[in-house]
C-alpha positions in Angstrom: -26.6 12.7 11.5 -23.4 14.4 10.5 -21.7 16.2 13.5 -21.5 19.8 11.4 -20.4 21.6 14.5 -17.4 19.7 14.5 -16.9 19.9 10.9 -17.2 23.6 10.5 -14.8 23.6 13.5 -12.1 21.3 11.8 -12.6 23.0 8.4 -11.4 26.3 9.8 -7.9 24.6 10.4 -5.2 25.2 7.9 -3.0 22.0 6.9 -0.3 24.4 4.6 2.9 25.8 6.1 4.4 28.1 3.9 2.8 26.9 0.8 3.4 23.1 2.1 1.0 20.9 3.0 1.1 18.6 5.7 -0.8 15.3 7.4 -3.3 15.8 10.4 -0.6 13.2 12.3 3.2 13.7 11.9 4.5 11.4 8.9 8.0 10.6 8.5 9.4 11.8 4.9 11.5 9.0 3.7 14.5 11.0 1.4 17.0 9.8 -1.3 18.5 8.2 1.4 15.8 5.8 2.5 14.8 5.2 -1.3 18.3 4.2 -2.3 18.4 1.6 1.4 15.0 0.0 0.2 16.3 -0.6 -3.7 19.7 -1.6 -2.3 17.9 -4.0 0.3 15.8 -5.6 -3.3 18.7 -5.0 -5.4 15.9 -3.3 -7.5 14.3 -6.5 -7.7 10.1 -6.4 -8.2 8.0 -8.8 -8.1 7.1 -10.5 -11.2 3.6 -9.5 -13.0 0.8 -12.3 -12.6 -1.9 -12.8 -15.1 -5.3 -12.0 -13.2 -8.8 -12.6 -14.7 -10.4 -9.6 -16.6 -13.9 -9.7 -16.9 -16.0 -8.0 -19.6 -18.2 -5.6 -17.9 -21.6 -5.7 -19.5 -22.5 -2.9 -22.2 -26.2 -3.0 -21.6 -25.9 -3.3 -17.7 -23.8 -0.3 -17.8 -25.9 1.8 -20.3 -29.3 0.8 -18.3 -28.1 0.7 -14.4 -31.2 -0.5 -11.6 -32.3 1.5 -8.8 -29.6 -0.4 -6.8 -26.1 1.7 -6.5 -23.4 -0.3 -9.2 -19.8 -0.4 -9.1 -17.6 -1.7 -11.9 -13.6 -2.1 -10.7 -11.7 -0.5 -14.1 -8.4 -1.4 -12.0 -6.0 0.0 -9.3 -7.8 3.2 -8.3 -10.3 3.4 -10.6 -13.8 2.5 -10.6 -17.4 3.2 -12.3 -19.8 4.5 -9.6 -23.5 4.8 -10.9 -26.6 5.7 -8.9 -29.6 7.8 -9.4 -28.2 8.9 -12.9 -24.9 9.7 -12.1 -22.2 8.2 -13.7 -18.8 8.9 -11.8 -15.1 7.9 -12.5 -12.4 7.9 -9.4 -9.0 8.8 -10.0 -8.8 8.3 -13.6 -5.8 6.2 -14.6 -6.7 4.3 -18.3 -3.2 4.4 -19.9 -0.8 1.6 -20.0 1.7 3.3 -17.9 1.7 5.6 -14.1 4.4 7.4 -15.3 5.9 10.6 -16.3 7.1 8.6 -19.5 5.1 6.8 -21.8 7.9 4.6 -22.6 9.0 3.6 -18.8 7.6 3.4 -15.6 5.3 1.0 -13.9 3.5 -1.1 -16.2 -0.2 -2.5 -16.3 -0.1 -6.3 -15.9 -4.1 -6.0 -16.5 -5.4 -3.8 -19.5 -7.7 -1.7 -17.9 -11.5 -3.2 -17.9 -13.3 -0.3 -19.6 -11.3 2.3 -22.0 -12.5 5.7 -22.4 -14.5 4.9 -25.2 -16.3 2.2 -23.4 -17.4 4.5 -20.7 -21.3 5.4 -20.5 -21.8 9.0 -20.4 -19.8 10.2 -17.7 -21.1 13.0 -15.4 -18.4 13.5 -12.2 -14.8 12.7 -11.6 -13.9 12.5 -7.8 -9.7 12.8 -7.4 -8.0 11.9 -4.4 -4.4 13.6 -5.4 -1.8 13.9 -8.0 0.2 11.1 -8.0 0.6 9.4 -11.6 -1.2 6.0 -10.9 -4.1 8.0 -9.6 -4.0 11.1 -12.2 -3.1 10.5 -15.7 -2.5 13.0 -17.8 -3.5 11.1 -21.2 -6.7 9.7 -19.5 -7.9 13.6 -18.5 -7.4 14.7 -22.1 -9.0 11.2 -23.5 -11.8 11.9 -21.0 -11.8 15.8 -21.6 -11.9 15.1 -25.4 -15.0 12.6 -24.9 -16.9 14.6 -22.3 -16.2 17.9 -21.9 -18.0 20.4 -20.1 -20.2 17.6 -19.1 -17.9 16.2 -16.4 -17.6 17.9 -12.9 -14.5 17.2 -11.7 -13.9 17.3 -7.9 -10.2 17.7 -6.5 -8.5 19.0 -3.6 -7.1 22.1 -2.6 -4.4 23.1 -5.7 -4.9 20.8 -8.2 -8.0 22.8 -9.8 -5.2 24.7 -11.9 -3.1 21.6 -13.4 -6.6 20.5 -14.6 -7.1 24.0 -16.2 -4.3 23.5 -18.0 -5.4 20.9 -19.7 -8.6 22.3 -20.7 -11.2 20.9 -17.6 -13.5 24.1 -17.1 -15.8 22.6 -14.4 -14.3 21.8 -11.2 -15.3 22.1 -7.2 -11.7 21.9 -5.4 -11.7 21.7 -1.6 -10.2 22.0 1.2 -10.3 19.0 4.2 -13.5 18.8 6.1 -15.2 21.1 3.5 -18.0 20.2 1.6 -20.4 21.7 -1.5 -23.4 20.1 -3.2 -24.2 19.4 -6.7 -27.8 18.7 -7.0 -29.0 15.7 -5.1 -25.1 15.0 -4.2 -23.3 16.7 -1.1 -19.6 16.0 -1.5 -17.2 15.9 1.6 -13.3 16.4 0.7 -11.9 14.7 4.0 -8.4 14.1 5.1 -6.0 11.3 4.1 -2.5 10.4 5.4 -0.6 11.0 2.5 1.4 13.2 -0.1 1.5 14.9 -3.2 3.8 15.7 -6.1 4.8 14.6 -9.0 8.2 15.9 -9.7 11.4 16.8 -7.8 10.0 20.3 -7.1 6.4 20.2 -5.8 6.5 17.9 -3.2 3.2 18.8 -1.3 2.3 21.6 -2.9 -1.1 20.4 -3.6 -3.4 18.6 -0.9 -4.3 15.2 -0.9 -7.4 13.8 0.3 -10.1 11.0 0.7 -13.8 11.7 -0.3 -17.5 11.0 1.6 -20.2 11.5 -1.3 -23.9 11.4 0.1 -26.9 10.4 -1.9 -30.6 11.0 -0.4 -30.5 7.2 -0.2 -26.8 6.4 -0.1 -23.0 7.1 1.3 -20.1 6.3 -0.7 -16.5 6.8 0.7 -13.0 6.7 -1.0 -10.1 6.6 0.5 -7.9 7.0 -2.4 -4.5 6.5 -1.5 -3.5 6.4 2.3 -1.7 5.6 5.3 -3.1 4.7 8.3 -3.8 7.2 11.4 -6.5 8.1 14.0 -8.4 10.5 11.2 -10.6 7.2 10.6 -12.0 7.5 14.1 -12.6 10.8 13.6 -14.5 10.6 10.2 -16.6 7.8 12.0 -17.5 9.8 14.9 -18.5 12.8 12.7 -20.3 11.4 10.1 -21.5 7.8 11.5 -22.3 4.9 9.2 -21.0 4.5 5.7 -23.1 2.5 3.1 -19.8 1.8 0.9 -15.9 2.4 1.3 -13.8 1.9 -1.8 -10.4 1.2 0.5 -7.1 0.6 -1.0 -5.2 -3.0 0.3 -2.3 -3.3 -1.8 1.5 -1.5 -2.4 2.2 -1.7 1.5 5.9 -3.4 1.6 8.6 -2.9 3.2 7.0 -1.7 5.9 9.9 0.3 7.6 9.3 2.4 4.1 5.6 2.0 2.9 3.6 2.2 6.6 3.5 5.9 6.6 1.3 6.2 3.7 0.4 2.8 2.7 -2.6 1.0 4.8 -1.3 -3.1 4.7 -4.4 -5.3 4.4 -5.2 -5.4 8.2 -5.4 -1.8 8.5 -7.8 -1.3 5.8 -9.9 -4.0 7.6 -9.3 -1.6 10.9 -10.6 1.5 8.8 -13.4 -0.3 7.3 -14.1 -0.7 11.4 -13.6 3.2 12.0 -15.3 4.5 9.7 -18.3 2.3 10.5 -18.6 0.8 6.8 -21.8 -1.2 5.7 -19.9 -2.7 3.2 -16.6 -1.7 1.8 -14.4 -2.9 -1.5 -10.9 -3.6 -2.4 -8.8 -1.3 -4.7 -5.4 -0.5 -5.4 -3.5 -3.7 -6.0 -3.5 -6.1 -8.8 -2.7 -3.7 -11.5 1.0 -2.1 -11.4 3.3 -3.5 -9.1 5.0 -0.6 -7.5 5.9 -2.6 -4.4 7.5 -5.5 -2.7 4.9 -7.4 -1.8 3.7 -10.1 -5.0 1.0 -9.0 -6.5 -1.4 -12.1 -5.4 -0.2 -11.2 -1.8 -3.2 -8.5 -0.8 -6.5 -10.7 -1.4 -4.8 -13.1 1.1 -3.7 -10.7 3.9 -6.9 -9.4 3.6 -8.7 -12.7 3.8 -6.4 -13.5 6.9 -7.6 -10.3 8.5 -10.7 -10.4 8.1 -10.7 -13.9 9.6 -8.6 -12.8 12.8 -10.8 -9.6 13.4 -13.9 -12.3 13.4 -15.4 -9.9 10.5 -17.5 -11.6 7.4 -15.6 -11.7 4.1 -19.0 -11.1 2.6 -18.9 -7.7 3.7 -15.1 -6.5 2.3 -15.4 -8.1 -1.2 -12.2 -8.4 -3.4 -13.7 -7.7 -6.9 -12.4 -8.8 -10.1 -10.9 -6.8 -12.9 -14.4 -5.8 -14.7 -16.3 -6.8 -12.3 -19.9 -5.2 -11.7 -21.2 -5.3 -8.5 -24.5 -4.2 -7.2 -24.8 -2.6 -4.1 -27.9 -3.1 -1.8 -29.1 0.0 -0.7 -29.7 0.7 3.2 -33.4 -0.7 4.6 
């Protein structure tokens, strides 16, 4: 049972300062300064891209999902969620590059699994903030052009009217700890420990989040982009058990830079802990290096965790690119 005394109470807090948004826990703001000590330190040296398998997700299987919930790993950040005739994309990022520029900027090493075209009719969007490898521009117009009004996007607090702007008409932004049903669906907009902006003048000027969606017969959670804090205890002790978490493991190092809003693999295995996850899934790694860490390195530390914290690898999987997996429901 979801502690909604507690929720109401937390949703009546205000995370903006003077238009500026800010984490539940105090996060250090790395400047110029620190950016410029981190390239110096790699001499602007990233890893090098590796090739990782793509699978071909199944047409059929996608058009004609079971009863069971079924999740299908696009790459990075975004997935295919489908369950009791919804069909929902998470932070939709289908173009080659997460960048301001089409011409420069990180760069896929894996084409993404599904293209816009592929897509089954597609009914919600769930966005975590607006940082480029987690809202594209392109792919909302791609998707806008495809879908339409037929798409309920959900986004936190401020980004509603960048989205306008590019012609999206049905939205349900939120604050943290706030929450609004659509049909069968209640969906939770919950804190994450993060930031937003995507230029040299907004920085924070929208909210970030993570998001709880809750079936009749089924929880999903994710995290979207995140550093870790105590918030995960609190989301466990509020809302109890969580069917499936969709919980980021990669872009963590250095860690003097990245630890403030980048989970490492053993902190992701902590959260899965916190937040009391049935089962939870890998996400954000394998895809664009934007790190220092090479990009085979997250699968591993997460295996390693998993095996140190005594917890069964069957239950955090690391899904290929295009991979479809089903997801039992509770008994």
């Amino acid at each position: 049972m979801i502690d909604r005394e507690r929720l109401a109470a937390l949703a009546a807090e205000h995370p903006a300062r003077a238009g500026v948004y800010r984490n539940r826990f105090p996060t250090p703001r790395h400047g110029l300064g620190a950016f410029l000590r981190w390239q110096w330190d790699t001499r602007g040296q990233f890893p090098r891209h590796q090739p990782f398998p793509l699978q071909q997700p199944d047409q059929q299987r996608l058009a004609n999902p079971g009863p069971q919930p079924q999740l299908t790993w696009i790459g990075h950040a975004t997935f295919l969620f489908q369950h009791r005739g919804w069909n929902l994309i998470t932070d939709p990022v289908f173009s080659e590059r997460c960048s301001p520029l089409s011409f420069a900027g990180p760069k896929r090493a894996v084409p993404p699994a599904l293209t816009v075209d592929d897509l089954p009719p597609i009914n919600a969007v769930l966005v975590s903030h607006n940082h480029y490898d987690h809202l594209d521009r392109t792919s909302v117009k791609q998707l806008q052009a495809r879908f339409g009004r037929e798409i309920l996007w959900f986004v936190p607090t401020g980004v509603a009217s960048w989205l306008r702007n590019l012609g999206v008409e049905r939205i349900i932004e939120l604050g943290w700890w706030q929450s609004e049903y659509h049909g069968q669906v209640e969906a939770f907009c919950l804190p994450a420990q993060h930031f937003s902006g995507r230029g040299p003048g907004d920085h924070n000027r929208t909210l970030w989040c993570s998001w709880r969606l809750n079936f009749p017969d089924f929880s999903l959670y994710f995290a979207g982009d995140t550093g870790y804090a105590p918030l995960f205890d609190e989301i466990g002790d509020i809302f109890g058990p969580v069917d499936l978490a969709l919980l980021p493991i990669g872009a963590y190092e250095p860690r003097w830079f990245m630890s403030p809003v980048h989970i490492n693999p053993a902190e992701a295995v902590t959260i899965h802990q916190e937040i009391r996850a049935r089962q939870s899934v890998a996400m954000h790694w394998g895809t664009f290096v934007l790190t220092d860490e090479p990009m085979d390195a997250p699968p591993r530390a997460l295996a390693l965790a998993l095996q140190e914290q005594q917890i069964d690898s069957e239950t955090f999987r690391v899904p290929q690119h295009g991979e479809t997996l089903t997801i039992e429901l509770p008994s």
